[in-house]
DRENPA-685401 format. One record per atom (N, C-alpha, C): atom name; x, y, z. Coordinates in nm, 2 decimals, padded with zeros to 4 digits. Layout:
BEGIN
@atome = CA&xx = X&yy = Y&zz = Z
...
This chain:
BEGIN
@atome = N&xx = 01.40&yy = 01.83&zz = 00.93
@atome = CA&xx = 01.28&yy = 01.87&zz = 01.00
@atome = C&xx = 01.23&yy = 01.76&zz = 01.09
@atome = N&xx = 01.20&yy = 01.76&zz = 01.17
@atome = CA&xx = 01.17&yy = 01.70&zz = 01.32
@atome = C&xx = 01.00&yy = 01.72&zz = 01.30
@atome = N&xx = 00.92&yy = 01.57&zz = 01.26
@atome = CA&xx = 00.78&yy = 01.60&zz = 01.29
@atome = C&xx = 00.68&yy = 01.48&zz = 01.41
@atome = N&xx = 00.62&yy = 01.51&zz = 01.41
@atome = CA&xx = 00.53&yy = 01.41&zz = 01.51
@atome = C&xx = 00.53&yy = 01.27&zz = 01.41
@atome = N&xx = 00.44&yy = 01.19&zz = 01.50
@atome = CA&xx = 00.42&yy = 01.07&zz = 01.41
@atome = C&xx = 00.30&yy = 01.03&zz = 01.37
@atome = N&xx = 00.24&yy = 00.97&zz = 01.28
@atome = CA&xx = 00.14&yy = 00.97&zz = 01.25
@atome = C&xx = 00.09&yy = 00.80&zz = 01.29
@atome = N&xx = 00.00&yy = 00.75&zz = 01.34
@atome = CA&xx = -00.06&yy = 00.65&zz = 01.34
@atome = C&xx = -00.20&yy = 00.58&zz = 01.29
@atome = N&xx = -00.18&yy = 00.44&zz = 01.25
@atome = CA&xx = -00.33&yy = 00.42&zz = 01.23
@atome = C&xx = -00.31&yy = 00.29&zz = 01.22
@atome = N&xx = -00.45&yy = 00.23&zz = 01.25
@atome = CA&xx = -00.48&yy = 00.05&zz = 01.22
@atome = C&xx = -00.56&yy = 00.03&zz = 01.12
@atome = N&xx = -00.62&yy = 00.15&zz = 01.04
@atome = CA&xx = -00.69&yy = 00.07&zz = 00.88
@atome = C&xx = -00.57&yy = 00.02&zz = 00.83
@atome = N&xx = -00.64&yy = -00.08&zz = 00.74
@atome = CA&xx = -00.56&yy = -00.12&zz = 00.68
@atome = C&xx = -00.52&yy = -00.11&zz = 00.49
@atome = N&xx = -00.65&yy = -00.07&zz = 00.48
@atome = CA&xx = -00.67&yy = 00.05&zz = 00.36
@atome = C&xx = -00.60&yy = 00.14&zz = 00.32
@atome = N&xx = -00.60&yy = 00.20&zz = 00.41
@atome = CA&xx = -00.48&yy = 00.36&zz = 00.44
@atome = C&xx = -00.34&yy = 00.31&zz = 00.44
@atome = N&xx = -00.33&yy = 00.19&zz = 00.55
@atome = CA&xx = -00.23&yy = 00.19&zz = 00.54
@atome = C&xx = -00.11&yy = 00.12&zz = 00.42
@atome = N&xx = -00.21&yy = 00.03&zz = 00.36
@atome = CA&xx = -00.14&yy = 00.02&zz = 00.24
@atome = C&xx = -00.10&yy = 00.08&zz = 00.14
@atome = N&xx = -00.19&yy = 00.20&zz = 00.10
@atome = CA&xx = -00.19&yy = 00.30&zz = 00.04
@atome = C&xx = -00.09&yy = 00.41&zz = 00.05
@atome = N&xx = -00.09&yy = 00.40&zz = 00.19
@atome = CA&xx = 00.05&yy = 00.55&zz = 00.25
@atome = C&xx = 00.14&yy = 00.43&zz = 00.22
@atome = N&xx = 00.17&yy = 00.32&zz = 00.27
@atome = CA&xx = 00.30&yy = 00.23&zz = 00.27
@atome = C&xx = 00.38&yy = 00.24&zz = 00.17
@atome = N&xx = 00.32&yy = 00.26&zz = 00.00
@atome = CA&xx = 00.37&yy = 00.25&zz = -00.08
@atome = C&xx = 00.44&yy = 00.34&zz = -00.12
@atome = N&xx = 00.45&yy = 00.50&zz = -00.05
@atome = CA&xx = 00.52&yy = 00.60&zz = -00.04
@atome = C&xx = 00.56&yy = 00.68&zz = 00.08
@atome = N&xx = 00.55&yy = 00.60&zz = 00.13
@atome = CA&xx = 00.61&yy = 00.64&zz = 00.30
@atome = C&xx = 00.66&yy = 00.53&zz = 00.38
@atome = N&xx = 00.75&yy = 00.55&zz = 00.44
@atome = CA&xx = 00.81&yy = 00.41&zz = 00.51
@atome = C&xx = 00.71&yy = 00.41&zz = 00.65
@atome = N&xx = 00.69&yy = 00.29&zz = 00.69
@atome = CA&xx = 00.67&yy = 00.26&zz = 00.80
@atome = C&xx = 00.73&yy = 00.25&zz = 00.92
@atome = N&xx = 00.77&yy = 00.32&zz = 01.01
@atome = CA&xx = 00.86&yy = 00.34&zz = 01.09
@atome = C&xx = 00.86&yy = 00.26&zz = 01.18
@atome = N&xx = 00.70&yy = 00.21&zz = 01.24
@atome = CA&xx = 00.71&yy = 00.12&zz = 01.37
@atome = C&xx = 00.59&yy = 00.05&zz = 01.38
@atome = N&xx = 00.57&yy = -00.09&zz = 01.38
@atome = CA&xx = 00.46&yy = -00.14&zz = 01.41
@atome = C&xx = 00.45&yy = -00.23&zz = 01.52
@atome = N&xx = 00.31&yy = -00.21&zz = 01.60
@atome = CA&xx = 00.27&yy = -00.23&zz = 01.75
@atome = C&xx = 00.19&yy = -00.30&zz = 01.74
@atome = N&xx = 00.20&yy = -00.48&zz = 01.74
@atome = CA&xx = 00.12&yy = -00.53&zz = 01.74
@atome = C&xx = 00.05&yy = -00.57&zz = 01.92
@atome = N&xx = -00.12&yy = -00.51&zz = 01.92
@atome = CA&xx = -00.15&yy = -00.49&zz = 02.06
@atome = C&xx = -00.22&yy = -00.65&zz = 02.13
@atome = N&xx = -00.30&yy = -00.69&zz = 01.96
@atome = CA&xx = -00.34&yy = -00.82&zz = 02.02
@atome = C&xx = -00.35&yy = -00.91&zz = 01.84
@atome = N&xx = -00.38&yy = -01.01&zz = 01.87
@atome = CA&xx = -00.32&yy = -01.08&zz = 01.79
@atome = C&xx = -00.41&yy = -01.05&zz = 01.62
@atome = N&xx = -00.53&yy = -00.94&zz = 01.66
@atome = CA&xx = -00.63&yy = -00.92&zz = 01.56
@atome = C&xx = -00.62&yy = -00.78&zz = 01.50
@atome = N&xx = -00.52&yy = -00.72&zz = 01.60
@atome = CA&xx = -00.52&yy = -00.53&zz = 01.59
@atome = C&xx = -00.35&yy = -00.49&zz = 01.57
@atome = N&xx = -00.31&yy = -00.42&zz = 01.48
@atome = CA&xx = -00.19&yy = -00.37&zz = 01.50
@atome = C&xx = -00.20&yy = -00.22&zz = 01.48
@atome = N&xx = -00.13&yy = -00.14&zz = 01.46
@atome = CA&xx = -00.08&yy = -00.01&zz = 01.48
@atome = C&xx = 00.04&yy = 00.03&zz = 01.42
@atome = N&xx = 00.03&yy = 00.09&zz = 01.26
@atome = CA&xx = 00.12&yy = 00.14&zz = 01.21
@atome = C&xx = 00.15&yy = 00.29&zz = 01.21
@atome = N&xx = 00.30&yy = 00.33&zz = 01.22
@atome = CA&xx = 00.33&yy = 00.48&zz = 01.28
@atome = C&xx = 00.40&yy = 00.51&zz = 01.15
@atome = N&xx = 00.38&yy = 00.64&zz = 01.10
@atome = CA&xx = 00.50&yy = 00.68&zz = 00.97
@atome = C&xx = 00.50&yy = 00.82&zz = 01.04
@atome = N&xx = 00.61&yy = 00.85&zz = 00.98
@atome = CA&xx = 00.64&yy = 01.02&zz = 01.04
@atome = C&xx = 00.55&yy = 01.13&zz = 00.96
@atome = N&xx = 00.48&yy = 01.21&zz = 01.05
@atome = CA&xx = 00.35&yy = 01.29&zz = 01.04
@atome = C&xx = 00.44&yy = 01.37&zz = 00.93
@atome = N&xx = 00.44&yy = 01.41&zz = 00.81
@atome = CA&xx = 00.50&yy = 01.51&zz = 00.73
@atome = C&xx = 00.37&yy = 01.60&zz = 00.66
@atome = N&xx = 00.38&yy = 01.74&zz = 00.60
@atome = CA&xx = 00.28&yy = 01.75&zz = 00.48
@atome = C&xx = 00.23&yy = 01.65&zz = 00.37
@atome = N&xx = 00.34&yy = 01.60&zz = 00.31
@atome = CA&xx = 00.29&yy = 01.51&zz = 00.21
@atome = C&xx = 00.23&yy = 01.43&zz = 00.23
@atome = N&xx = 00.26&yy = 01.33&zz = 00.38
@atome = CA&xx = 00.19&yy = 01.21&zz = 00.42
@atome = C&xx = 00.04&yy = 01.34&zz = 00.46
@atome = N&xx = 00.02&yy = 01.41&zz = 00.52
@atome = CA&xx = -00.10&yy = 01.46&zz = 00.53
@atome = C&xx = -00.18&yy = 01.44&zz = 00.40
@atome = N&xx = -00.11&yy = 01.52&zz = 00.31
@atome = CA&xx = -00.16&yy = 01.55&zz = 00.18
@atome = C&xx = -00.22&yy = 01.41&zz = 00.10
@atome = N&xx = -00.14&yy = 01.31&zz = 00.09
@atome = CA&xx = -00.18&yy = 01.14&zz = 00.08
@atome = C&xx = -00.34&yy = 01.12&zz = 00.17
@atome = N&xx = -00.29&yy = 01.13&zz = 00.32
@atome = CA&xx = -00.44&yy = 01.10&zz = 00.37
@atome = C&xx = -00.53&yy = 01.15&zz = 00.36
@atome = N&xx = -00.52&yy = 01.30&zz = 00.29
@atome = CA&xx = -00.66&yy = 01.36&zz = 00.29
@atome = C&xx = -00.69&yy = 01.31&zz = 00.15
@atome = N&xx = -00.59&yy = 01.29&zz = 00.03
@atome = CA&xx = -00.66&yy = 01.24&zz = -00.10
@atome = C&xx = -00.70&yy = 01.07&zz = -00.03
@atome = N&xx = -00.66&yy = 00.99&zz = 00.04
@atome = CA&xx = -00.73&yy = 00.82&zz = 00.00
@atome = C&xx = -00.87&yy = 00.90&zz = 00.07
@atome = N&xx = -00.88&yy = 00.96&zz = 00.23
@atome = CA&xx = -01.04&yy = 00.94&zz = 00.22
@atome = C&xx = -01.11&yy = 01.06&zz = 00.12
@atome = N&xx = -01.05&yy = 01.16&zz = 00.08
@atome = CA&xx = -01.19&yy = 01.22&zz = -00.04
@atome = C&xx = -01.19&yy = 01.15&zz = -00.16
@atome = N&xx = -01.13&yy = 01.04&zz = -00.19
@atome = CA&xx = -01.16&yy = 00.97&zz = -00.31
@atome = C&xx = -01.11&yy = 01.00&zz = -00.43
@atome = N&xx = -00.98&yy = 01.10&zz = -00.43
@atome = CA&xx = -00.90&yy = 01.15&zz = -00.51
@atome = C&xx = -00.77&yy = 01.11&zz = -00.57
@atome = N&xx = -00.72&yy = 00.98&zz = -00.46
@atome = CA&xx = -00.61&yy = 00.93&zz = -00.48
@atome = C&xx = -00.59&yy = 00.86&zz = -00.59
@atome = N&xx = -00.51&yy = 00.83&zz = -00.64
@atome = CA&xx = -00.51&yy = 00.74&zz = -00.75
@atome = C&xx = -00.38&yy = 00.65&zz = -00.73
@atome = N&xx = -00.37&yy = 00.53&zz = -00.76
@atome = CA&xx = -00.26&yy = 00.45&zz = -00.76
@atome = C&xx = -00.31&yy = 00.28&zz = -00.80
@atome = N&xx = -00.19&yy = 00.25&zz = -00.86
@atome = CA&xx = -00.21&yy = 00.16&zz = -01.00
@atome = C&xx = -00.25&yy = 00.03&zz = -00.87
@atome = N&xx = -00.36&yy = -00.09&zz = -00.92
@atome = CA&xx = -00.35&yy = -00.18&zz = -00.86
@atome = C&xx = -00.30&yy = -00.26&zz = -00.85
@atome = N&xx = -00.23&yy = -00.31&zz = -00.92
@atome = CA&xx = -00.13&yy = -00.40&zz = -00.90
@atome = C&xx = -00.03&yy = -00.30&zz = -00.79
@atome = N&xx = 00.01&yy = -00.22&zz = -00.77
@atome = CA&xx = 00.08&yy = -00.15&zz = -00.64
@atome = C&xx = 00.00&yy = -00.18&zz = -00.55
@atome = N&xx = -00.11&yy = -00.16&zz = -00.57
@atome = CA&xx = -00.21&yy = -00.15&zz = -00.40
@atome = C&xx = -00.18&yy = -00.31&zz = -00.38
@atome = N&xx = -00.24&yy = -00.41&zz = -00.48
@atome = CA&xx = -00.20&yy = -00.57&zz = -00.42
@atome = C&xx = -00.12&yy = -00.63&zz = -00.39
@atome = N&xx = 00.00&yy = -00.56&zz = -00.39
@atome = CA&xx = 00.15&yy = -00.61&zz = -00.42
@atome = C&xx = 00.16&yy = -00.59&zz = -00.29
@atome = N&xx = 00.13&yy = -00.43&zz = -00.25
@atome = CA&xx = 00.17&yy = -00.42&zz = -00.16
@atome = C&xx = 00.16&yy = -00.47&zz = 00.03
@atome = N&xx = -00.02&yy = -00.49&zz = -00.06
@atome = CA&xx = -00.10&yy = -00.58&zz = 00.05
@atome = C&xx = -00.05&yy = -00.71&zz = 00.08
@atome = N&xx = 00.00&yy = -00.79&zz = 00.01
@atome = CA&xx = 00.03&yy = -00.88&zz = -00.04
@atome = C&xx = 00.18&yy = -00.91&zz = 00.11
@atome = N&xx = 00.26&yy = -00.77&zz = 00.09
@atome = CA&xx = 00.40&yy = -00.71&zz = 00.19
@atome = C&xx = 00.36&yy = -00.70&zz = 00.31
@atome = N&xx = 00.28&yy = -00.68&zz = 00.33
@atome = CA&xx = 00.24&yy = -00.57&zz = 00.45
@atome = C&xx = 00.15&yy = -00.73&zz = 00.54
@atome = N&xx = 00.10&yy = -00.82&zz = 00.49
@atome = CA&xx = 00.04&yy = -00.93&zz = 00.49
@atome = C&xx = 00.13&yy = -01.03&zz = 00.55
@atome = N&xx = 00.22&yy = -01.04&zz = 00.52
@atome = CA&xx = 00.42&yy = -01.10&zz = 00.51
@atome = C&xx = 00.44&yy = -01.04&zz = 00.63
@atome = N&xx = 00.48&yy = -00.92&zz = 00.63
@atome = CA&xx = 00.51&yy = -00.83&zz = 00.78
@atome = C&xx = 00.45&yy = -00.88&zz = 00.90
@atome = N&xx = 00.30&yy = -00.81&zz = 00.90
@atome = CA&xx = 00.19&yy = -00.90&zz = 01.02
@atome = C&xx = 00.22&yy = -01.00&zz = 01.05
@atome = N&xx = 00.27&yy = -01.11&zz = 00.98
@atome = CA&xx = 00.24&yy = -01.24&zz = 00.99
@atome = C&xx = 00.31&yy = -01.35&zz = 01.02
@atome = N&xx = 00.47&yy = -01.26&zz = 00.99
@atome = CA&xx = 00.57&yy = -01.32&zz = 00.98
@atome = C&xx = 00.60&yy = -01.40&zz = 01.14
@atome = N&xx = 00.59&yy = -01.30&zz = 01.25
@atome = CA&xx = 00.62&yy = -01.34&zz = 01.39
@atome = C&xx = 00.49&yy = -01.37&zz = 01.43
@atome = N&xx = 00.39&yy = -01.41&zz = 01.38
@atome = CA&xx = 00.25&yy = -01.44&zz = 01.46
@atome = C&xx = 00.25&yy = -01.53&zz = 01.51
């Protein structure tokens, strides 16, 4: 299936979706803002509507680990 892409610069969300969705492209615009893209699917919908109603669930040590990744990524070519 062929879907649109989904984007966002929280970084809340985005750690959250990262941990089960790949990141497909990130756009860094200035040295304080970036822009992560994952492919718009049901599930990733389904993910974003549980982190903002407050339904999601996922173990911390995943959310920090992952921050932790994603932290490394940003950072790496700054």
């Amino acid at each position: 299936m062929n879907y649109e892409n989904y984007e966002t610069s929280d970084f809340g969300l985005l750690i959250y979706l990262s941990i089960n969705f790949p990141v497909i492209e990130v756009e860094k615009h200035n040295p304080r803002r970036a822009k992560f893209t994952f492919e718009k699917t049901p599930e990733l919908l389904e993910a974003i509507e549980g982190y903002w109603n407050e339904t999601a669930l996922i173990s911390p040590y995943k959310y920090f680990s992952q921050m932790k990744k994603i932290k490394s990524r940003l950072y790496e070519n700054a």
